[in-house]
C-alpha positions in Angstrom: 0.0 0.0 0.0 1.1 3.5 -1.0 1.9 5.5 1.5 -0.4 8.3 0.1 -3.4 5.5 0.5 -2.2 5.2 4.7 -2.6 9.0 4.7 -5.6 8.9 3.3 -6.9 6.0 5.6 -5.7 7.2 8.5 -7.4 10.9 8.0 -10.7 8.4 7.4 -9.9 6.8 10.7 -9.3 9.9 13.0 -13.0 11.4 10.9 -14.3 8.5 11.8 -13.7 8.6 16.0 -13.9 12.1 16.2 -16.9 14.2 17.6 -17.6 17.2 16.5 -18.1 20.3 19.5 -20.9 22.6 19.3 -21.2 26.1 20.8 -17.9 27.7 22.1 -16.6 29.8 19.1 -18.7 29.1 16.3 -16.1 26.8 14.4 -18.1 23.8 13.3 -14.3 21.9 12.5 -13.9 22.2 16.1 -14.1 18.1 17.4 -12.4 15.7 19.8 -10.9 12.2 18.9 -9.6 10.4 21.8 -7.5 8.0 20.3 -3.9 10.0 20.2 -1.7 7.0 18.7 -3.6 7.8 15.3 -1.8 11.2 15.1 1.4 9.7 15.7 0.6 6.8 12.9 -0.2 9.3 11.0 3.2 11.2 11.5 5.2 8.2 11.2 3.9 7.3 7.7 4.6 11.3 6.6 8.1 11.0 7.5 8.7 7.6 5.8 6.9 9.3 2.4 9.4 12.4 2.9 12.5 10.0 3.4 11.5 7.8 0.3 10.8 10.5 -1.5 14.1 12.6 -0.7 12.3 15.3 0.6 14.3 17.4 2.7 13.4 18.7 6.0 13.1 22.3 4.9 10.6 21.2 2.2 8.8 19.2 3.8 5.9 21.7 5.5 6.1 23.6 2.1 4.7 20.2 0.1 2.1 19.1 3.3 0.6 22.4 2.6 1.0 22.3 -1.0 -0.1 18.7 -1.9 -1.7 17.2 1.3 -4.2 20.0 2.4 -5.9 19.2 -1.0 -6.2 15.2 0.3 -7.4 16.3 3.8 -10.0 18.4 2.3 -11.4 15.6 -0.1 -11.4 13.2 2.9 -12.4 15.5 5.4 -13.7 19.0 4.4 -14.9 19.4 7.7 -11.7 18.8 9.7 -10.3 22.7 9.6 -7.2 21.3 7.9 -3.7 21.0 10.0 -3.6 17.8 10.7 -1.2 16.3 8.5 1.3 19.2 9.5 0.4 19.0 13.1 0.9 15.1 13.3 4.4 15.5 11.3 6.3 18.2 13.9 5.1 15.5 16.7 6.6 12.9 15.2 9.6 15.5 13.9 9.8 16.5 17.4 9.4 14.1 19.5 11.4 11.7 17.3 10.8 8.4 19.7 7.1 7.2 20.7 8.2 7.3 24.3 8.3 11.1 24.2 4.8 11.5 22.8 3.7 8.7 25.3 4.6 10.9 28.0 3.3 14.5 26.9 -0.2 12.8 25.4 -1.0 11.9 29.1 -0.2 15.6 30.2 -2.9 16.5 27.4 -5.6 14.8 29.3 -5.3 10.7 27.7 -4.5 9.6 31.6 -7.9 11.1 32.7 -9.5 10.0 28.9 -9.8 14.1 27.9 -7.1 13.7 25.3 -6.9 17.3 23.8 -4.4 17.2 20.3 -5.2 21.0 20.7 -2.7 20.5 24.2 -0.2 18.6 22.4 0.9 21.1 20.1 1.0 23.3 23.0 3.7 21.6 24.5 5.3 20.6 21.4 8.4 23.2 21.9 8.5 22.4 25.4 9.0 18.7 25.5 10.6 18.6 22.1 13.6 16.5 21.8 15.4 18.8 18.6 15.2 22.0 20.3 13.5 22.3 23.8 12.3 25.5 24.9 11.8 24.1 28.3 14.5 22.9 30.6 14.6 19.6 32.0 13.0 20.6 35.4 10.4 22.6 34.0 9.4 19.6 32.0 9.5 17.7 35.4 7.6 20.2 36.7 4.9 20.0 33.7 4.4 16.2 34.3 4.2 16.6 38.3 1.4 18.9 37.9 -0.2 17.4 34.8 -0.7 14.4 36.4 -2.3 15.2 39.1 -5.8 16.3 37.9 -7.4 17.2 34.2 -7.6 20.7 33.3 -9.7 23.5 31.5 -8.3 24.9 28.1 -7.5 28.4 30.1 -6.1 26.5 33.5 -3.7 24.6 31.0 -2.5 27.3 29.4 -2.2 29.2 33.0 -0.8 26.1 34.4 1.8 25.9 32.0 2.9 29.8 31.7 3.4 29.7 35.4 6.0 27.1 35.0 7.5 28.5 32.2 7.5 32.1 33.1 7.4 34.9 31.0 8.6 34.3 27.5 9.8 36.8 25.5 7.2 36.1 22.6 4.1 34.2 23.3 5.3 31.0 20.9 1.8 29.0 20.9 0.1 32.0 19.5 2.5 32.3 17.1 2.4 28.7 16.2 -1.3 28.9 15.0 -1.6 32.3 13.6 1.6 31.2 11.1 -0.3 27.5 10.1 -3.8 29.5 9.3 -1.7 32.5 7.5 0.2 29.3 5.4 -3.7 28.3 4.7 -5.5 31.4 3.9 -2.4 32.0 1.3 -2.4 27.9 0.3 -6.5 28.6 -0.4 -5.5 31.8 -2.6 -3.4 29.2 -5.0 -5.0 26.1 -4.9 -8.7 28.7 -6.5 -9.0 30.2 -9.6 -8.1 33.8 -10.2 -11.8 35.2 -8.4 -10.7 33.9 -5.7 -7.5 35.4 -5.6 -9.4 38.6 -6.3 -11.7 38.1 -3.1 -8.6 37.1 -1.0 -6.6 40.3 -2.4 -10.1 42.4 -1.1 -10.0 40.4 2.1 -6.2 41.3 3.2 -6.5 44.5 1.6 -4.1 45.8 -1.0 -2.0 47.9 1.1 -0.8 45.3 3.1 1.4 43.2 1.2 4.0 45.8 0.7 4.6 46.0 4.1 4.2 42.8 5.2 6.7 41.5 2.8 9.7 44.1 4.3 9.0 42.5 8.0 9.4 39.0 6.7 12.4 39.8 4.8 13.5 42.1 8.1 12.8 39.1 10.5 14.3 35.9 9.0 17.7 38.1 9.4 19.8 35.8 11.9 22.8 38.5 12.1 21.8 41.5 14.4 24.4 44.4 12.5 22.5 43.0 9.2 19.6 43.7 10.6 20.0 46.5 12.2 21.8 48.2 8.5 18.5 47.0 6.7 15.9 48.3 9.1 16.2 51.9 8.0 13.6 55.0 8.7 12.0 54.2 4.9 11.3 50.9 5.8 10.6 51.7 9.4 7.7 54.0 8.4 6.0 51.3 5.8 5.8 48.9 8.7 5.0 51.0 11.5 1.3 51.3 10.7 -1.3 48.6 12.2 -2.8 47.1 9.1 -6.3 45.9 9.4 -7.4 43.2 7.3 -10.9 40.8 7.5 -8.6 38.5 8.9 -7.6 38.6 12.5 -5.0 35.9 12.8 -2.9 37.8 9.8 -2.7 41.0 11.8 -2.0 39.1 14.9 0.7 37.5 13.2 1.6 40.8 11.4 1.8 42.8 14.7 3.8 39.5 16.7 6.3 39.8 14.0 7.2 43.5 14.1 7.3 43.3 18.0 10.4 41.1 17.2 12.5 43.9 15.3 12.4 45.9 18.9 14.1 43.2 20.9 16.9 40.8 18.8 16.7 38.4 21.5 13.1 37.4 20.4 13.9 36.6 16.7 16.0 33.8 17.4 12.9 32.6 19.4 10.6 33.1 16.6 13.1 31.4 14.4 12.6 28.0 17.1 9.1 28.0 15.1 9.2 29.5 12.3 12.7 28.9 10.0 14.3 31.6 7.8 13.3 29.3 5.0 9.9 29.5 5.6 9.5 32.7 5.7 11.5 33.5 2.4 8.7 31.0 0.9 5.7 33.4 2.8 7.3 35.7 2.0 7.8 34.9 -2.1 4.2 33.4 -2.0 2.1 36.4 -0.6 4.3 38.6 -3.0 2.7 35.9 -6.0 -1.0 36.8 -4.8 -0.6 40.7 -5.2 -1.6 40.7 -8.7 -2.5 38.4 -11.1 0.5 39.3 -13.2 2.6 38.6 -10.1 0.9 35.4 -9.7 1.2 33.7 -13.3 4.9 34.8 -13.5 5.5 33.4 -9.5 4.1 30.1 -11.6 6.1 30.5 -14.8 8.9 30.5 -12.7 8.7 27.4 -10.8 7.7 25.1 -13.4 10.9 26.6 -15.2 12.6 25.6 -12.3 11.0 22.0 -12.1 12.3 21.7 -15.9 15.9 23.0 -15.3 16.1 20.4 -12.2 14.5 17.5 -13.7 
């Protein structure tokens, strides 16, 4: 069997134990499946289709979005997409099954409230790659974890307690990015009205600047930073942009909070890699225009045909 045909069966099989949540914030995607060892089936067989497939690690969230959100949505148009990239970076980060065994019990499997919503919130913290939690804070996690089930908010109290106060709020991060990567994903996968509505939707003015702070932030060396970020640019950035969609400007104002403290970019790089945003970066700057967008496609099928 394929491994595209285990994906598939395995998105069918997490559809078919989940139960869908009613009220809350209005999202009818919003469900529950209590059985966490799919998630990390699932991740296994994405990392055995990227290593058979020579996919590198910096490509391989670029093709999930690109070629898998398409599968998730014909198997499961209801399931919000995100869960073939959310069951990857658990099985990218926490590399052995032992490690997931231990953080899906802090996300409520011991007291049969399994939550994946909690596991990606402890995903940096317990990861085995790059940690953003030392070892005693993660003892800490599991001591208190253990002890009783929690509410959403008393987790995420819980949790910040023992952590302290980070210099960017990571989590937040975390999901704003994966629903920017989809609205922009949604924007190439329709037709060119619906790159028209999506243009409407951000609002023209907004890619200009929003493609100088992702050039800004991916900088790793702070004097070439700091000899880019010059008044001109500092004035086209400045601005709070409003578009219809709140996660971009959350993520658009999270970003430029970064450029006044270099300590937080390499924090911000933990989740999101230089690489990535180059590829936001070049994507967004494809939807502008339609012209933009057919030559952003010209492009990379010369590209395919060049490395072929």
């Amino acid at each position: 069997m394929s491994e595209l045909l285990r994906i598939k069966n395995l998105i069918k099989k997490i559809r078919d134990k989940s139960e869908y949540l009613s009220g809350g914030s209005g999202d009818k995607s919003r469900y529950i499946m209590r059985d966490p060892d799919l998630y990390w089936k699932l991740g296994e067989v994405l990392e055995e289709l990227f290593e058979k497939n020579n996919i590198s690690e910096k490509e391989r969230q670029k093709y999930i979005v690109e070629k898998l959100t398409k599968v998730e949505k014909e198997v499961w148009p209801r399931s919000g997409v995100g869960l073939c990239i959310n069951s990857y970076k658990v099985k990218y980060h926490f590399i052995k099954k032992e490690r997931f065994d231990t953080v899906k019990m802090l996300a409520g499997h011991k007291f049969k409230n399994f939550r994946f919503k909690r596991v990606t919130y402890l995903l940096n913290n317990f990861s085995k790659r790059r940690p953003n939690a030392t070892e005693e804070q993660q003892d800490e996690m599991i001591k208190v974890f253990s002890k009783k089930d929690y509410s959403h908010d008393a987790f995420v109290e819980a949790k910040q307690k023992i952590l302290g106060v980070l210099k960017i709020d990571q989590t937040k991060i975390q999901e704003d990015y994966d629903q920017v990567l989809q609205l922009v994903q949604d924007g190439f996968d329709g037709n060119s009205n619906k790159r028209d509505e999506l243009r409407k939707s951000i609002g023209t003015n907004y890619f200009e600047p929003i493609s100088w702070l992702l050039q800004l932030i991916k900088v790793v060396d702070e004097q070439k930073l700091v000899s880019m970020y010059k008044p001109k640019i500092k004035s086209r950035i400045k601005k709070d942009y409003k578009s219809k969609h709140k996660f971009l400007d959350s993520f658009y104002s999270e970003l430029r909070s970064c450029l006044g403290d270099f300590e937080k970019i390499p924090l911000l790089h933990q989740i999101i890699p230089p690489h990535e945003l180059s590829d936001l970066n070049s994507k967004l700057k494809a939807l502008e225009s339609e012209d933009k967008f057919e030559l952003y496609q010209s492009r990379k099928e010369a590209l395919k045909t060049i490395f072929s």
